[in-house]
C-alpha positions in Angstrom: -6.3 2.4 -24.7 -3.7 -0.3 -24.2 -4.0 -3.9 -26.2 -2.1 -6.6 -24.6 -2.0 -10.0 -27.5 -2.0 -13.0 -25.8 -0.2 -15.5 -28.0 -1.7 -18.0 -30.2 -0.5 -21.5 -28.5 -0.3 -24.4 -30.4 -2.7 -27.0 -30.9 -2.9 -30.4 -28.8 0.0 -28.1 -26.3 -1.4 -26.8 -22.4 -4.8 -27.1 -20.9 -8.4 -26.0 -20.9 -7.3 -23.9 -17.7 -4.8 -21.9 -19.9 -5.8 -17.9 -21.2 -4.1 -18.6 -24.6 -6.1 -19.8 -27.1 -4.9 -22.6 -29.6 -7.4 -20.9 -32.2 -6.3 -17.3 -32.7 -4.1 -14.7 -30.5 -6.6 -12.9 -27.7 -6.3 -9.7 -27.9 -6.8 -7.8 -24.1 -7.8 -4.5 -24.7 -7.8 -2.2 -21.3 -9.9 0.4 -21.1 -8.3 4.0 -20.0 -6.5 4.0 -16.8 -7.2 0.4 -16.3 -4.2 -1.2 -15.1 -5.3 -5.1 -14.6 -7.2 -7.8 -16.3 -9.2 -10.8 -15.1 -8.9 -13.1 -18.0 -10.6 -16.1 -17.8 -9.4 -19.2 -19.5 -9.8 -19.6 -23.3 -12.0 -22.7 -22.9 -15.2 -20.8 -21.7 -15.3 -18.3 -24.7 -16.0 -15.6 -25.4 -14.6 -12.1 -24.3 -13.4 -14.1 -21.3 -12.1 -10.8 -19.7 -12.9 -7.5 -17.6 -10.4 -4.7 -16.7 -9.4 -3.3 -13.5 -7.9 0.5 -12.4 -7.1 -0.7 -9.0 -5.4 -3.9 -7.3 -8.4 -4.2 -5.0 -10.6 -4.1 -7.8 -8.6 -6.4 -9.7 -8.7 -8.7 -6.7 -12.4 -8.4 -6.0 -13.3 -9.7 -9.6 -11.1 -12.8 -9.2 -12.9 -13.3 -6.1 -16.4 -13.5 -7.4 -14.8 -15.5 -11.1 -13.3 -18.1 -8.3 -15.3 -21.1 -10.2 -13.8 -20.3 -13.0 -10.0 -21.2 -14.0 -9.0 -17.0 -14.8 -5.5 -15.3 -14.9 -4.9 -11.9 -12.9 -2.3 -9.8 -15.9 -1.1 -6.6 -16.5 -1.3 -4.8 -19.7 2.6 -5.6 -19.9 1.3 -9.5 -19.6 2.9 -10.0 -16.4 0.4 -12.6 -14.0 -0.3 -11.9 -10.5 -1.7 -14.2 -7.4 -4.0 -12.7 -5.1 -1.8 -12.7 -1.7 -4.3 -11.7 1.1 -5.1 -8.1 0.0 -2.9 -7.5 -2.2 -1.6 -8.7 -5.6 2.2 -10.6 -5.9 3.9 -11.4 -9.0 3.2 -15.1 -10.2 
């Protein structure tokens, strides 16, 4: 298994609609052969997260978390924005 660590930011810094926590480091931990994670935003708690093998799966999760302010990464940290069907570097 692969653990992304999203850093600590500091306090007072960002907004509620940011993944990093001003609290403690979150640490993403992706499940085998999981290639993406839906992290939601640090505010609602929590896990806050699900991991993904596939871009479409990845981008069907966003879909149903689209009330919530969430993050599409990689386990290299890299964001991605749903583009149609497919997933684009932020």
């Amino acid at each position: 298994m692969t653990t992304y660590t999203i850093p600590q930011k500091m306090s007072g810094t960002g907004s509620i609609h940011d993944i990093a926590s001003d609290l403690f480091d979150r640490e993403i931990v992706f499940a085998p052969s999981c290639k993406f994670a839906v992290v939601l935003s640090a505010y609602y708690g929590g896990k806050g997260y699900t991991t993904h093998k596939t871009e479409a799966a990845a981008i069907a999760a966003s879909r149903k978390n689209s009330d919530y302010s969430h993050k599409i990464i990689d386990a290299e940290g890299r964001e991605y924005l749903v583009v149609g069907d497919k997933l684009r570097l932020a």
